[in-house]
Structures are given as C-alpha cells and as structure tokens.
N, C-alpha and C positions, 0 to 999 in steps of 0.2 A: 431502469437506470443502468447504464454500463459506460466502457469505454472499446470501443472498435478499433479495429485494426485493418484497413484493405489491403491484403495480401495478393493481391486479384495479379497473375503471371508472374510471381516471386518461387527460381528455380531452390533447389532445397541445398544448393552447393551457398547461398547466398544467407540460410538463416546458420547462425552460430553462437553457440553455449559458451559462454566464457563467464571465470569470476573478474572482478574487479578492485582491486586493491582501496584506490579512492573511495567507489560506491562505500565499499566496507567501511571505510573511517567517516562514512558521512552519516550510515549508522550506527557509530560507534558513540558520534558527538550525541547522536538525538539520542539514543539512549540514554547516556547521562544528564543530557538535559530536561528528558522527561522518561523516568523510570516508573513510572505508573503505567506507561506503557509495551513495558517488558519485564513482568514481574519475575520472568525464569534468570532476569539477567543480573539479581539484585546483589549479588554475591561479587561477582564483575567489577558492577556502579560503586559500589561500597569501597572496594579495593583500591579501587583506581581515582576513584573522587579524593580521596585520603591520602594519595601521594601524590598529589598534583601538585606543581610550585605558584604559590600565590599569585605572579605574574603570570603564567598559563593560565592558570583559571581565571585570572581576570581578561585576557584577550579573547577568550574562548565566550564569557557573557557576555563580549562588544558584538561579536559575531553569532550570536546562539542563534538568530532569525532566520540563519540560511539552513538551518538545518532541526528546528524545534518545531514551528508551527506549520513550517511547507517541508518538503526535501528538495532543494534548489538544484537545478540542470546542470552546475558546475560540478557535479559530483558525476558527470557521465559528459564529459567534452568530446571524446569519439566521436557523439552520437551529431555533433556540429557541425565535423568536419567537412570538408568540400565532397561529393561524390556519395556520403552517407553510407560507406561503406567500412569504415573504419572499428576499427574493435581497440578493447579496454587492452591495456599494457599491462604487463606482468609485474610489475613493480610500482610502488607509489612515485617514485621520482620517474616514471617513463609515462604515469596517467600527467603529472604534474606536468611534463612536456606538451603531451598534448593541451591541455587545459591554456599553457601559455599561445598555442597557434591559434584560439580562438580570436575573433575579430573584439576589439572593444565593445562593439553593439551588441555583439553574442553574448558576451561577458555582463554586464550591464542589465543585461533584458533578464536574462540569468538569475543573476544576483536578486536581482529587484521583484520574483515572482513572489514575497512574500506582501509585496503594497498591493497585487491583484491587479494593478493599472493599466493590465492588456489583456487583451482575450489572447488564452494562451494556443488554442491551434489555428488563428485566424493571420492573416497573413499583415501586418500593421506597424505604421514607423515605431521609432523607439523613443526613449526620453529622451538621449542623445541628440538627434536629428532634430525631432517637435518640440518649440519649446512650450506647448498648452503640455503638453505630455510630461515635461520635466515636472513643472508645475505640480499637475497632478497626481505624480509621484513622490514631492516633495511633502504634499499636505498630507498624503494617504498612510506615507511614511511616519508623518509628525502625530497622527492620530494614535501608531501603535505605541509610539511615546518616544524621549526625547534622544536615544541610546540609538533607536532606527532611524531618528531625523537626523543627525549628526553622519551614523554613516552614510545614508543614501544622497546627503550633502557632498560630502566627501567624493564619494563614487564617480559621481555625477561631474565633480570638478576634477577630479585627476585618475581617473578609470587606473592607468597603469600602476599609480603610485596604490590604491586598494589592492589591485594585482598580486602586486610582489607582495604586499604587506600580508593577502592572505597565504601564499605559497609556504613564507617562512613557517605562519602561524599551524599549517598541517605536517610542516617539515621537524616542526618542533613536538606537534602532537604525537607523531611518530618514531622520535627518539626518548619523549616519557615514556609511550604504554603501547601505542598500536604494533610497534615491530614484535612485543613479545607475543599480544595478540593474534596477527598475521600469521606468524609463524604457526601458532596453533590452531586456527579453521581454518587455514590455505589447502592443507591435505582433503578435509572436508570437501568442502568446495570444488575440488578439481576434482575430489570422484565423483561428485554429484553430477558435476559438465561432462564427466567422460563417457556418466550411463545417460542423462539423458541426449547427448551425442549418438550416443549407438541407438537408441527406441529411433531419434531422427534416422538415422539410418535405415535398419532392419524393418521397422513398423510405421515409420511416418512421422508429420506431424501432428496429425489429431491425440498417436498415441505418447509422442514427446509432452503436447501439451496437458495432456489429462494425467501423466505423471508430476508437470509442475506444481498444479491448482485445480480442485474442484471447481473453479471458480472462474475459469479458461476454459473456453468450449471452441471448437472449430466448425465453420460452417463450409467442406471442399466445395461444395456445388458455387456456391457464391464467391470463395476468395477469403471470408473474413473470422477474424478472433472477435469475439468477446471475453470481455473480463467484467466482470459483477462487480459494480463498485457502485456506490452512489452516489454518484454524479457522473455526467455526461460530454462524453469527449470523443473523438475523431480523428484519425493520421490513416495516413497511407504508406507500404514500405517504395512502391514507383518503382526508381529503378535502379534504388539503393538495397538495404540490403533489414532482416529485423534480428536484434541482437537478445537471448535472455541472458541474463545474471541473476547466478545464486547468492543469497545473501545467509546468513550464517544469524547475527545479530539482530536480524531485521524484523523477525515474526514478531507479531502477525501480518506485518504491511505486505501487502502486493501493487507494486508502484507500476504504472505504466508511462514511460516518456511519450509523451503527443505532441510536443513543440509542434509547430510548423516549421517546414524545412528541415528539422531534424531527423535523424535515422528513427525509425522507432525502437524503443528496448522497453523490456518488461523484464522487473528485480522484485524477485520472487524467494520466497522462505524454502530453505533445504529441508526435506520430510523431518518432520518430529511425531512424536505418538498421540500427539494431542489430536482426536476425532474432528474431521472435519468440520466446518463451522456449514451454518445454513446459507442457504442463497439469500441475495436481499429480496428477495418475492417470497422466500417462505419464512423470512424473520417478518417482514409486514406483515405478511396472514397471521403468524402467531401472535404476533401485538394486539390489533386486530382483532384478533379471536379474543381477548384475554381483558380488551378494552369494553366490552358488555357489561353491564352488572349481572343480570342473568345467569350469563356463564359466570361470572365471576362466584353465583354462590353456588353451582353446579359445580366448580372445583371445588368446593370447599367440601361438599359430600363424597366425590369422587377420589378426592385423596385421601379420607380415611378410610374406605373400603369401595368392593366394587357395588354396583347396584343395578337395577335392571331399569327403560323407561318409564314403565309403571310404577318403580316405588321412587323415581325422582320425581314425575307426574306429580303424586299424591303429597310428595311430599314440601312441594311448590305452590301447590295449588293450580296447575295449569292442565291443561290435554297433553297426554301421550304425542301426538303430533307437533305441538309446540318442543316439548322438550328434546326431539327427534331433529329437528330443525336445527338446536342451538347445538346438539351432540354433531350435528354433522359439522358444522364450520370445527368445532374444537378436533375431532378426529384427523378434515382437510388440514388443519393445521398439526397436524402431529404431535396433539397433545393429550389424546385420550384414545386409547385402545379397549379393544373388545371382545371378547371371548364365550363360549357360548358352555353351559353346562346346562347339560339335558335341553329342555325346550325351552330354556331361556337364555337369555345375551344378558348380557354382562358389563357394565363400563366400568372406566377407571383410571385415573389420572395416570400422566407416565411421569413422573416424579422426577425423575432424570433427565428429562427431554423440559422440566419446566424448570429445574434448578440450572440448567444450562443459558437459560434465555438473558442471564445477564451478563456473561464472559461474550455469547455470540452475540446480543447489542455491541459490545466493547468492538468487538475484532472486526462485525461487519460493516461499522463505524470509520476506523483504524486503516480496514484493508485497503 
C-alpha cells in the first residue's frame, strides 16, 4: 500500500520546499480537535483550548470536519491553481488570497472530501454540477450527523456565502493563537526548507527526499515517489510542478496532496528525535508474526531470558525444526535476536522493538 507520485520529466528548478502558513493552522485546528493524536503537543492544546472565546470555539466545532477526521485540500489552494505551478504564500492572508481564486467547484469538492463522495484522483463531476452527486453528498454528510448536514446544506446552496464565512473564521483563529504560534516555528520551518533546498541542490532528489521521511523512497530510473501509507493513491507532477511542506505541528502525519488536476504536495513532519517508525510491510510482518499462538508463547520464554532451540524445543513439546521455523518469521520480523556463546545460539525477545509496536501501530495508522 502506498501513494505514488509520477515525476516522470519533472526538471528540478520545478520541485520546491516551502512552509506554509495555512497548512500550519490547518494543523493547528486538528491538533486541538484530536490531541490523542499529538501527545508532544498537549502543553500547546491545553493552553490554547483554555483561552479560546466561547464563540471561537463554537465556530471552530461547526467546522471541525474539515480538518479532524480528513485534512481537507483548502488548506493547500496553491496546489489548485491554474498551470500547478503555484507555491504556498508567506503569510496567512496571502494563502487566504489564494484560497479565495479558487473556482466554487474547487472549493466545494474540497470542503466536501470529508463525505468521501468522489474518488479523489479520478477525474469526475462535482455536487455542484450532478445533482445524483449533490444528493449523495447530502445523505453521506447526514450520516456523520446533523452539524455536517447542515453545513454541506449550506455549502451546496451558497458556496461563496461558506467562503467568506470560513476566511473570517481562520482570520479570527489567527488573531487568538496562530500569529503567536507562527511566529515561533516559522524560523523552524524555513530552516528546515533552506537545508532541504540545498540536499535538492548539491545531492538531488533521492537525497532531499530521504532527508524528509523514511517513508519517501525515489525510484530515478522510473520517474516515481512512493510514500508508505496505507492506502492507495496516484497523481502525476505533468507539467506542473511538486511542492514539499514542512509541518512543525503535524507529526506524525505525512500527507500527500493527489487531487486530480492538482499540483502534487507532500506535508511532512520537521526531524524530531523520535526513531523512525517501521514501514507498513514490516508493521504487518510484526503483527503477523505476533498473531501465532506459538510464537506468542515463544515470546513469553524469550522475554525472560535468552534460550537456545533445543531448550524451547523441549520445552514446547515440539522438534527443534518446528520451533526454527516460528524463530525465523519472529527474527524476519525484527522481533527476536540472536547471539551465539560458545557452540550455542541464543534467542531473545527485543523488548524494545516490541514495546514500540503500539506507538508504530498509531503513527503508521496516522501517517
């Protein structure tokens, strides 16, 4: 499971690092709307949740959908623009400009990616235009309950009049909390674009991108990015242009924009110390691995000491062979190591690589 990128004849004057002011506050909102999802950030949420004015925070839970269960494409309008060439503005009221040049239909299809009612890199009318499509944005809407049927009502009947109504409500976010926040990971953030600017430079893209994410591989013979996500998606950069954005707030997400027709961008976490999380092909093997009963009681010996095949053998009841078998899936899965004293091996749980398996469930979940 991934999500691709066909870079296939995309010259390297054409890919560029910039932060994003908007993206930021669109992590800013999901943060507070779901802080189980950023536990480093609780200090923040707390702070900031607790000076909010009653009326903000109630405009903010009209609108939580755009930014709690999906991260919606209004929060990167650049990427819509005509030509796909277009980059993130230096300031919240210059993304806010661009965000306004988007078309209704842009706007709309946008907003609405939290009902799922379009295949999102496929090329297909909108609600606007279809009305089986309004329809079925209407009921899909009504299903998450009556707060998203009210506005995807709304939307749907005066697109401009939601517009504005959202502009104020981030123009407002941003004179509670975001401008003092801005201020303080904006210097982050732009050093983060400046160096991986220069790896683009001096080293390339393969080596830009292995500085972003583990988790971003380039394939130059082909043309293409992968990103390790779980689930499955598709764009091209053509003969526009691919944007990354560093996000400050945003770990663990690694988002990839794939609209169709859109520029592609990919908003990525600025290094932290936190250990790489696993790929989702070696969080499956470890599940997997771990989903046995078998092994499940071979961990239970292996984490109190180490032992050799022979004394789990005997102490199972099974053949050496057998239990050679289940030691190798656990080892492919990087959950038991092996050492050898004198003329015997050794096994032994890695305690640390299994205490982790549920923060990396979370992240590679998340990413």
């Amino acid at each position: 499971m991934s999500v691709r990128i066909d870079i296939a004849g995309l010259p390297p004057e054409r890919i560029s690092v910039v932060p994003s002011p908007l993206a930021e506050l669109g992590m800013a909102l999901h943060a507070l709307s779901e802080p189980g999802h950023h536990p480093q950030l609780q200090g923040w949420v707390t702070a900031v949740s607790t000076r909010l004015e009653p009326d903000l925070a109630d405009r903010l839970c009209e609108a939580e959908f755009l930014w709690r269960t999906t991260f919606s494409d209004v929060f990167a309008p650049f990427a819509g623009l005509p030509g796909r060439r277009a980059l993130p503005g230096a300031t919240l009221a210059e993304e806010l400009d661009l965000l306004d040049k988007l078309t209704d239909e842009q706007f709309v299809n946008a907003a609405l990616e939290f009902t799922c009612q379009l295949r999102y890199d496929l090329p297909e009318p909108g609600p606007l235009a279809d009305p089986a499509l309004r329809q079925r944005a209407l009921e899909l809407a009504a299903a998450r309950g009556s707060v998203q049927e009210r506005f995807t009502r709304r939307l749907l009947t005066d697109p401009p009049a939601v517009r504005g109504w959202l502009r104020q409500l981030l123009r407002d976010c941003e004179e509670a909390f975001f401008a003092d926040t801005w201020a303080r990971i904006q210097p982050q953030l732009a050093a983060d674009a400046r160096h991986k600017t220069e790896l683009l430079r001096r080293k390339g893209l393969k080596e830009a991108l292995a500085a972003v994410s583990g988790a971003v591989t380039l394939d130059e013979a082909a043309g293409l990015i992968t990103v390790d996500k779980i689930m499955e998606g598709h764009t091209a950069t053509g003969d526009g242009g691919l944007v990354l954005v560093p996000t400050s707030l945003g770990r663990p997400h690694l988002m990839v924009l794939h609209r169709f027709g859109w520029q592609p961008a990919l908003t990525y976490p600025v290094s932290g110390s936190r250990p790489q999380a696993p790929t989702v092909e070696q969080l499956t093997r470890r599940l997997d691995a771990l989903a046995h009963p078998v092994r499940m009681r071979l961990c239970r010996h292996l984490a109190r000491a180490p032992h050799t095949t022979s004394e789990l053998a005997d102490a199972h009841g099974m053949s050496a062979p057998e239990i050679s078998r289940h030691l190798s899936v656990l080892k492919k899965a990087g959950l038991v190591t092996t050492r050898r004293r004198g003329r015997y091996a050794q096994h032994q749980l890695d305690l640390s690589a299994v205490a982790r398996l549920g923060s990396d469930f979370i992240e590679g979940v998340l990413r």
